[in-house]
C-alpha positions as CSV (number, residue, x, y, z in Angstrom):
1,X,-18.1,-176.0,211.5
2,X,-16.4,-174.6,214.6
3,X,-13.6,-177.1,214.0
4,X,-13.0,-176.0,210.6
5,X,-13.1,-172.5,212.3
6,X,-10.6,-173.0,215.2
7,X,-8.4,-174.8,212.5
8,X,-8.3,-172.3,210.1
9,X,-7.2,-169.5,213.3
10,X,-4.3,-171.8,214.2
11,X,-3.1,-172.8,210.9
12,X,-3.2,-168.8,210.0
13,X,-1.6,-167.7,213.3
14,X,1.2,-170.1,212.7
15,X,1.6,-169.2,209.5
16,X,1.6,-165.7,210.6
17,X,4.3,-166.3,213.4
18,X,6.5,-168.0,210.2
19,X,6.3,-165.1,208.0
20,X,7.1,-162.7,211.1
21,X,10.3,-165.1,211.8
22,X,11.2,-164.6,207.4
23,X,10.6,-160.7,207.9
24,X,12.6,-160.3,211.0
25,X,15.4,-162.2,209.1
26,X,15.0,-160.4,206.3
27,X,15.1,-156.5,208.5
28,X,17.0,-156.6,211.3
29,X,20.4,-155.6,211.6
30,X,23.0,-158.4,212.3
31,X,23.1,-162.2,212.9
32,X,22.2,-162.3,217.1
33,X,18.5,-160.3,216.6
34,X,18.2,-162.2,213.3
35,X,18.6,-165.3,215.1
36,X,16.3,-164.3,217.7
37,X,13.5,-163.3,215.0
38,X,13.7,-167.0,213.3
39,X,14.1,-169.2,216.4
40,X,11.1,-167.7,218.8
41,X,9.4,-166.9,216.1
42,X,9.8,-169.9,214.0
43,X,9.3,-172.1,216.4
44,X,6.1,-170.9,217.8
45,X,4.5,-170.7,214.3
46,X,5.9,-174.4,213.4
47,X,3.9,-175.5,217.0
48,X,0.8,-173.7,216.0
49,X,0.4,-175.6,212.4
50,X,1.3,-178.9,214.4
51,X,-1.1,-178.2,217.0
52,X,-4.2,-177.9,214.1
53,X,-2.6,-181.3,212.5
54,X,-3.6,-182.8,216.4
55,X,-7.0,-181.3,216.2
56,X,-7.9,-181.7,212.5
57,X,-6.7,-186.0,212.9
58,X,-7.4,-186.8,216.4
59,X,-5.9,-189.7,216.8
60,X,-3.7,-191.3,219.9
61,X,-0.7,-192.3,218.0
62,X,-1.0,-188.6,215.6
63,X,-1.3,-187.1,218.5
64,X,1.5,-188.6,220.8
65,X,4.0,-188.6,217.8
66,X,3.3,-184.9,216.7
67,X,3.5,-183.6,220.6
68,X,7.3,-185.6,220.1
69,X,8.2,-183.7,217.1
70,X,6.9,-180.3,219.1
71,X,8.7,-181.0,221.9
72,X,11.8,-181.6,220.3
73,X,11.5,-178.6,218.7
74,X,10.7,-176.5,221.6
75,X,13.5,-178.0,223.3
76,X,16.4,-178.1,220.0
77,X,16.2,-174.5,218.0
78,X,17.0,-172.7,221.1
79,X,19.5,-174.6,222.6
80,X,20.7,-174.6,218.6
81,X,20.2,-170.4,218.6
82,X,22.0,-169.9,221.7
83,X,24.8,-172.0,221.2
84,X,25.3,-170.7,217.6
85,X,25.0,-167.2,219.1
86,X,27.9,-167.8,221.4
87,X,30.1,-169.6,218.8
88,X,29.5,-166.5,216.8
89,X,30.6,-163.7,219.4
90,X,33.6,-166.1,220.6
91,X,34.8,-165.5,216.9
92,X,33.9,-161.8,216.9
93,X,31.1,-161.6,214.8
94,X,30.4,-158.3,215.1
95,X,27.4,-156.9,217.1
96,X,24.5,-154.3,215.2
97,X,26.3,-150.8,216.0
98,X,23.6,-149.8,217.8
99,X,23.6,-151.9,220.6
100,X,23.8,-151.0,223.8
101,X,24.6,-153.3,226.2
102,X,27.5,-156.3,225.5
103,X,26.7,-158.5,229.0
104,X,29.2,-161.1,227.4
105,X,31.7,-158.3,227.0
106,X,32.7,-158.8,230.8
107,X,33.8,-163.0,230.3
């Protein structure tokens, strides 16, 4: 029962963290905070529900093979965000008006 119950709080605050990552693609204002919204975000929520799949199966190989696939992720969509970030402003995509500090501006 308190399995079920711990399961259930993961699965929904990963799912949670997912929807926040669709809604912050969704509102904000141009592609660098956009990008922010669906990798942190994302990539969180994606570790939560992968998390619950380790408790809910228990097993040595599940578990080994899922902690992989979560720290590949951990370690690939921000490397993948920042780097597509910085493509992006080296071809002058431009930044959310309101912005008020450009620290790339200066290289």
């Amino acid at each position: 029962m308190i399995k079920e119950i711990i399961l259930a709080v993961i699965i929904v605050l990963g799912t949670l963290l997912i929807m926040l990552a669709a809604v912050g693609i969704l509102r904000f204002p141009d592609l660098y905070t956009r990008m922010h919204a669906a990798s942190k975000s994302a990539s969180l929520g994606i570790g939560f529900i992968l998390l619950a799949g380790i408790i809910y199966f228990w097993s040595f190989t599940f578990t080994l093979k899922t902690l992989a696939v979560i720290l590949f992720i951990f370690l690939t969509i921000p490397i993948a965000s920042h780097m597509i970030g910085k493509v992006a402003y080296l071809r002058k995509v431009e930044l959310y008006e309101g912005t008020c500090i450009d620290e790339m501006k200066a290289k």
